[in-house]
C-alpha positions as CSV (number, residue, x, y, z in Angstrom):
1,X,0.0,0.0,0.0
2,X,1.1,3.1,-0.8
3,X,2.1,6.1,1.7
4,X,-1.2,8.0,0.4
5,X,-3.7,5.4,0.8
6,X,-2.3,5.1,4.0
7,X,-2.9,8.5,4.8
8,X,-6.1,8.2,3.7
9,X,-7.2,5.3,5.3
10,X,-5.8,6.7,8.7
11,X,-7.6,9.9,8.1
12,X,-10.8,8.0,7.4
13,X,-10.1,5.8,10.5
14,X,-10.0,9.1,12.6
15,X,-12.8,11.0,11.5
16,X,-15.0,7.6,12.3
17,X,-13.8,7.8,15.6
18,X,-14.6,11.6,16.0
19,X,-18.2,11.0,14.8
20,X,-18.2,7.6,16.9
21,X,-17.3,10.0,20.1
22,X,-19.6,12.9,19.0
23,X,-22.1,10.2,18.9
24,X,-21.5,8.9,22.3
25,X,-21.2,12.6,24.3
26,X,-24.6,13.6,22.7
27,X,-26.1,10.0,24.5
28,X,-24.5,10.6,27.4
29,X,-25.8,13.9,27.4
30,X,-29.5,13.0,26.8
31,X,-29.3,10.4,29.6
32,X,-28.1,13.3,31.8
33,X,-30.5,15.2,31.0
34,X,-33.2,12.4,31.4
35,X,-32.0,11.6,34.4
36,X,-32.2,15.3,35.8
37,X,-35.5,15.4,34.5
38,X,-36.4,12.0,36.3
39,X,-34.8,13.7,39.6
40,X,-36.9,16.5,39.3
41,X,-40.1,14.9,38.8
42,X,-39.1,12.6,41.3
43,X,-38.6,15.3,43.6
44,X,-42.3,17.1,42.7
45,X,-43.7,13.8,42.8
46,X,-42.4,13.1,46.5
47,X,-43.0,17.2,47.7
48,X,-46.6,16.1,46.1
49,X,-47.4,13.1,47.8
50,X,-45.6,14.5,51.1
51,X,-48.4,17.6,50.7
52,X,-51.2,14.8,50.1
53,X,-49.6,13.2,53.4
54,X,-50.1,15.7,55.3
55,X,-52.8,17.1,54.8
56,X,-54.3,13.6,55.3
57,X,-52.7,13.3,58.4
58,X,-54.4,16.8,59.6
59,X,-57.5,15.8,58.1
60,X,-57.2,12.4,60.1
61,X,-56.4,14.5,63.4
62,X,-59.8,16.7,62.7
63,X,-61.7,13.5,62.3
64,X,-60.7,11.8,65.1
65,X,-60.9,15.1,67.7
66,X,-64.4,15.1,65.9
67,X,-64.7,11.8,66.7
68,X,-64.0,12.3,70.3
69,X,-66.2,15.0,70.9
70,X,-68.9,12.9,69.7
71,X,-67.7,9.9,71.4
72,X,-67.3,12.6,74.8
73,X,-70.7,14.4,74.3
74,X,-72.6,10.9,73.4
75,X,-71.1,9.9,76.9
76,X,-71.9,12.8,79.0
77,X,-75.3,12.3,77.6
78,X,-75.5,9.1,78.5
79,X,-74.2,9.7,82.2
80,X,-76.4,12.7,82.7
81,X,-79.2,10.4,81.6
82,X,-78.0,7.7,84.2
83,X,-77.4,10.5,87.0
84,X,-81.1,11.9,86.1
85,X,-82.6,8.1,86.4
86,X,-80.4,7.5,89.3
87,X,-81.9,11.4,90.9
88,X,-85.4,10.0,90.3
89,X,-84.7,6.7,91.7
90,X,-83.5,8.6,95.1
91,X,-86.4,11.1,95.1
92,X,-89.0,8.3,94.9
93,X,-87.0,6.8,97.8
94,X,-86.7,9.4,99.8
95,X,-90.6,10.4,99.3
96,X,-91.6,7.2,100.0
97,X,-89.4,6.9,103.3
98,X,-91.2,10.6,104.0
99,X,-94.2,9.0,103.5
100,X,-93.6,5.9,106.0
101,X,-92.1,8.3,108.4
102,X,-95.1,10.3,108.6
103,X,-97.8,7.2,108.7
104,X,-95.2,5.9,111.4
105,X,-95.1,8.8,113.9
106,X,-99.0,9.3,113.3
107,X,-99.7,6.0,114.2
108,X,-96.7,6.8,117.3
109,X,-98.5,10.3,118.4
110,X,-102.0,8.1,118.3
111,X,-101.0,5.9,120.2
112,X,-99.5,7.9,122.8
113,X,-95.9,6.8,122.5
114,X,-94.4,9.7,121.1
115,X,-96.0,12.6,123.0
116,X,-95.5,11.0,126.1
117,X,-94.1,14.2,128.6
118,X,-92.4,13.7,131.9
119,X,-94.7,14.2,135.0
120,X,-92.7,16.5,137.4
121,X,-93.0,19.6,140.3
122,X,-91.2,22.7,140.7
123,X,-91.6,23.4,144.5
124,X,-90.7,27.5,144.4
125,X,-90.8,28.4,148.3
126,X,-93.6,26.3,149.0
127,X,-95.8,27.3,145.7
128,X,-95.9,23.9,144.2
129,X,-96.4,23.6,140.8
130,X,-96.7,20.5,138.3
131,X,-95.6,20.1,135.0
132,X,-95.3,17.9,131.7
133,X,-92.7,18.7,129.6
134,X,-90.7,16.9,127.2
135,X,-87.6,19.3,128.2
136,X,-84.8,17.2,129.1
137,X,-83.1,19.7,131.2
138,X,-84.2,21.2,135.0
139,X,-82.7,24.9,133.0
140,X,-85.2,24.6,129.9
141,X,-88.0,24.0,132.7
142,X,-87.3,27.1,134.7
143,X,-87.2,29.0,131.3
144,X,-90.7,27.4,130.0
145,X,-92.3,28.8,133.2
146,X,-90.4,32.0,133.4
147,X,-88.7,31.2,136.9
148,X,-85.8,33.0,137.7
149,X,-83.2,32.8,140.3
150,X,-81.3,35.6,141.8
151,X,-78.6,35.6,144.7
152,X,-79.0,35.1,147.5
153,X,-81.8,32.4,146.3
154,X,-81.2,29.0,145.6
155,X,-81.5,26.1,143.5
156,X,-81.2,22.7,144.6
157,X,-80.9,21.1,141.6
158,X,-78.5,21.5,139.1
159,X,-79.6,23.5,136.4
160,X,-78.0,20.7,133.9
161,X,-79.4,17.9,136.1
162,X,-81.4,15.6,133.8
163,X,-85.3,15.5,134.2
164,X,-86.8,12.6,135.5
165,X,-90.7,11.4,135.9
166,X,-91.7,12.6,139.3
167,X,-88.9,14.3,140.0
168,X,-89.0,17.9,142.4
169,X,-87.5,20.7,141.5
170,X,-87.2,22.7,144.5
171,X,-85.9,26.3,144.6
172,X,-85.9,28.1,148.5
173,X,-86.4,31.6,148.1
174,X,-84.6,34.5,150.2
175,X,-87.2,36.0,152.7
176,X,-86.3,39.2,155.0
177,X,-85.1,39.1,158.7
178,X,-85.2,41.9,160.9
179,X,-83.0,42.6,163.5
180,X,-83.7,45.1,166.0
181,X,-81.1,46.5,168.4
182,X,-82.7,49.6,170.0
183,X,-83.4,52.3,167.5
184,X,-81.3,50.6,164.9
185,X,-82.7,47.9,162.7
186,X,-81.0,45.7,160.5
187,X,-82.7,43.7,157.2
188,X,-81.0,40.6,156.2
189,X,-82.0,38.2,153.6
190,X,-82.2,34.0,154.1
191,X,-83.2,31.3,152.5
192,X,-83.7,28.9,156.0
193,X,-81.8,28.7,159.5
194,X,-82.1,29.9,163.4
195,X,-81.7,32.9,164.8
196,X,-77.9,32.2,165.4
197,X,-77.7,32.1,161.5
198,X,-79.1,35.4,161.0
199,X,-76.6,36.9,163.4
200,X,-74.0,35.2,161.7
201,X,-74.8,36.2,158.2
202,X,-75.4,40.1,160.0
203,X,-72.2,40.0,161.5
204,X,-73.2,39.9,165.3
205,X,-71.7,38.5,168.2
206,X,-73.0,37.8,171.2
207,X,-71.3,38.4,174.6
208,X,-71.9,37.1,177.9
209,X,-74.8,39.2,179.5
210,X,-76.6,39.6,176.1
211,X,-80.1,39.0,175.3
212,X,-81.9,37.6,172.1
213,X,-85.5,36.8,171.4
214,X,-86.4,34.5,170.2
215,X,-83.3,32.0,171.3
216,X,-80.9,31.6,168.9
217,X,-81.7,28.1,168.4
218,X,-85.1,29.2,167.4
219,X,-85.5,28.5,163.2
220,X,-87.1,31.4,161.6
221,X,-89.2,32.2,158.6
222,X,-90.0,35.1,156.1
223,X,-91.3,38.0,158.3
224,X,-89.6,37.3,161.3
225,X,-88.0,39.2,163.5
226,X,-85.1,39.2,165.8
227,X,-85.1,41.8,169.4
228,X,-81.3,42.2,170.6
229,X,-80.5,43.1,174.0
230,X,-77.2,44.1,174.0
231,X,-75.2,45.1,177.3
232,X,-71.4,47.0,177.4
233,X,-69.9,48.2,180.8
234,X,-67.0,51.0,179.7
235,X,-65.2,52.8,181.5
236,X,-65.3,56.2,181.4
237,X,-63.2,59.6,182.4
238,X,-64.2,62.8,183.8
239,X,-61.9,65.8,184.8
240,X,-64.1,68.2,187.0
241,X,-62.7,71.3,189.1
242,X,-62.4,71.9,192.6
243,X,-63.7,75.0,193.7
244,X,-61.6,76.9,195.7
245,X,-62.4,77.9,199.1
246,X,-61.8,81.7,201.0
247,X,-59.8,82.6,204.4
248,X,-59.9,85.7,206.2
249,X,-57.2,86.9,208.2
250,X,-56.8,89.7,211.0
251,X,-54.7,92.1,210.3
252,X,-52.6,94.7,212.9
253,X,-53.8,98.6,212.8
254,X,-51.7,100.4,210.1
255,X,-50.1,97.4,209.0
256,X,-52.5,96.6,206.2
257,X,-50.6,95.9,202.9
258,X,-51.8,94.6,199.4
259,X,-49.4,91.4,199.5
260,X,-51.3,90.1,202.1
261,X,-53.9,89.5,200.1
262,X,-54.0,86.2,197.2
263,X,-56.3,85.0,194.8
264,X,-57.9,81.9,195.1
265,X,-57.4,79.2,192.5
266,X,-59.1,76.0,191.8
267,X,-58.3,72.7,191.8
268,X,-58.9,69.7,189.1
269,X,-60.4,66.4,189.8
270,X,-60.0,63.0,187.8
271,X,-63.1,60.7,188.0
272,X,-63.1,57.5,186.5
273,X,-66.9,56.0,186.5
274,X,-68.0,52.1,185.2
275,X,-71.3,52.9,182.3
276,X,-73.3,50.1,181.5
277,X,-74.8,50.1,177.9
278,X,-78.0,48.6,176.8
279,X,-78.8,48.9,173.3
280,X,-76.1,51.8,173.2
281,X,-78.5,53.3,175.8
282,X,-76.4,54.1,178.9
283,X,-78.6,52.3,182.3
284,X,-76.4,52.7,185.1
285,X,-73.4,54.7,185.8
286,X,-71.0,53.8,188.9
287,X,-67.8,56.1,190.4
288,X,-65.2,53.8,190.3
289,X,-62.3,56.0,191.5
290,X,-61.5,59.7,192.3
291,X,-58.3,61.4,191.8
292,X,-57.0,64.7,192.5
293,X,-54.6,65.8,190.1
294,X,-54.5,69.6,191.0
295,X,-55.1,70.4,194.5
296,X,-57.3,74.0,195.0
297,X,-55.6,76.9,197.1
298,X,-58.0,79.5,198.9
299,X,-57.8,82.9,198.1
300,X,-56.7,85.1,201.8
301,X,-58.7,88.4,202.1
302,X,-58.7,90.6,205.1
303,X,-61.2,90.8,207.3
C-alpha cells in the first residue's frame, strides 16, 4: 500500500472515531438530561405526595378530635341520663321513706308513745307547781315557766341535772329578817336557818350578859324578827374642878398691905366611872375612883 492510501485510510479511521465519540457525548448527554428530568419529577412527585400526606394526616387529626367530641358528648349524655334516672330513683326513695315516716309517727302520736311528757313539780318556796314537759333539762324548765333565780336564792338542783318522771324541782327563796337593836334595825335576807344564822350572816356577836329573842336556836321564817338586847360596861373619864375655898385673916392697925392679900385658885379632879350600855343606851353609871390631880388653894382676904 502506498504512503497516500495510508494517509487516507488513517484519516478516514479518525474521523469515524470523531463522529463515533460525538455520537456517544450527545447520548451521554441525553441520559443526563433524562435523568435530571427523572430527579426532578421525582422530587415534585415526592413534595406532592408528602403535601397529600399531610394534609391527610391533619384531616385524620380533625376526624378523630371530631370523633372524640362525639364519642365525649354521646357519653356525657349518657351519664347525665344515668345521674337523672339515678336522681329520680333517690327522690322516689326518699318520698316514699317521707311517706312511711309520717304514717309511722302518726300511728306513734295516736298511740301515745311519742308525746309521752315527763310528770314533774317545781316546788318554788312552798308554791308547788306541776308540770309535763318533754324538756330534758331542769334549766329549759325554769325558762318554759319563766322562773328565775337571783342571789341570795337558791336552786337545789342542778340547772344541767337531767329531768326525770316525778322528779321535784325545788328552789328556796330569800325572805327578809329583821334585826332590832334599840333604834337601829337591821334587814338581812335568808333562804332557811335559826336565829344564830341570821346573826352570823349580820355580822353579830354575842357576849356574855346579852339578850336575844327568840333563842338563837329558834328557826325562823320570812317575816320574822329578831329583838337584841345588848349590854357594854365601859369605862369612862371625867376631869371636873375643885372649887376653891376663901380665908380671912386679921390684920394689925396700920399694918395693912396689898401682899397680904391672894387669889384663890381652883383645883382639878379626875373621875373614873363604870357605864353600863343597853342597846347603846347608857342604864347605870358607877364612880369607880376619884383622883386629884391639881389640889385648890384658897384665896386670903382681910377681914
Amino acid at each position: 500500500m502506498s504512503k497516500t492510501r495510508k494517509r487516507a485510510v488513517k484519516r478516514t479511521d479518525i474521523s469515524k472515531l470523531s463522529d463515533s465519540s460525538q455520537y456517544y457525548r450527545k447520548k451521554r448527554k441525553k441520559e443526563r438530561l433524562l435523568s435530571q428530568s427523572f430527579a426532578s419529577l421525582l422530587e415534585k412527585l415526592k413534595g406532592k405526595i408528602s403535601s397529600v400526606v399531610g394534609k391527610l394526616r391533619a384531616k385524620a387529626r380533625r376526624d378523630k378530635k371530631e370523633v372524640r367530641r362525639a364519642v365525649i358528648g354521646e357519653e356525657e349524655i349518657r351519664q347525665l341520663k344515668r345521674t337523672e334516672t339515678r336522681n329520680t330513683a333517690v327522690f322516689s326513695a326518699v318520698v316514699v321513706i317521707c311517706a312511711l315516716i309520717l304514717i309511722g309517727s302518726a300511728l306513734l302520736f295516736s298511740s301515745g308513745i311519742l308525746n309521752r311528757k315527763t310528770r314533774l313539780s317545781i316546788n318554788d318556796a312552798g308554791r308547788v307547781i306541776e308540770v309535763e314537759t318533754d324538756r330534758r333539762f331542769v334549766k329549759e324548765i325554769l325558762k318554759d315557766n319563766h322562773i328565775e333565780i337571783t342571789a341570795p336564792d337558791i336552786l337545789v338542783n342542778a340547772p344541767e341535772e337531767a329531768v326525770t318522771e316525778g322528779m321535784v324541782i325545788e328552789i328556796k327563796r330569800a325572805f327578809p329578817v329583821v334585826i332590832n337593836r334599840g333604834r337601829n334595825r337591821t334587814v338581812i335576807y335568808m333562804v332557811a336557818g335559826t336565829v344564830g344564822d341570821a346573826l352570823d350572816i349580820a355580822g353579830i356577836e354575842l357576849k356574855d350578859g346579852d339578850q336575844v329573842f327568840p333563842s338563837v336556836t329558834e328557826f325562823i321564817s320570812g317575816g320574822s324578827e329578831i329583838t337584841l338586847i345588848i349590854t357594854e360596861k365601859k369605862y369612862e373619864t371625867e376631869y371636873v374642878k375643885i372649887p376653891f375655898g376663901t380665908k380671912y385673916i386679921k390684920h394689925k392697925k396700920g399694918n395693912k398691905t396689898e401682899a397680904e392679900e391672894s387669889e384663890g385658885m381652883a383645883g382639878i379632879e379626875k373621875i373614873t366611872y363604870l357605864v353600863t350600855y343597853v342597846n347603846d343606851v347608857p342604864t347605870e353609871k358607877k364612880i369607880v375612883q376619884r383622883e386629884t390631880i391639881i389640889e385648890p388653894v384658897d384665896e386670903i382676904r382681910y377681914k
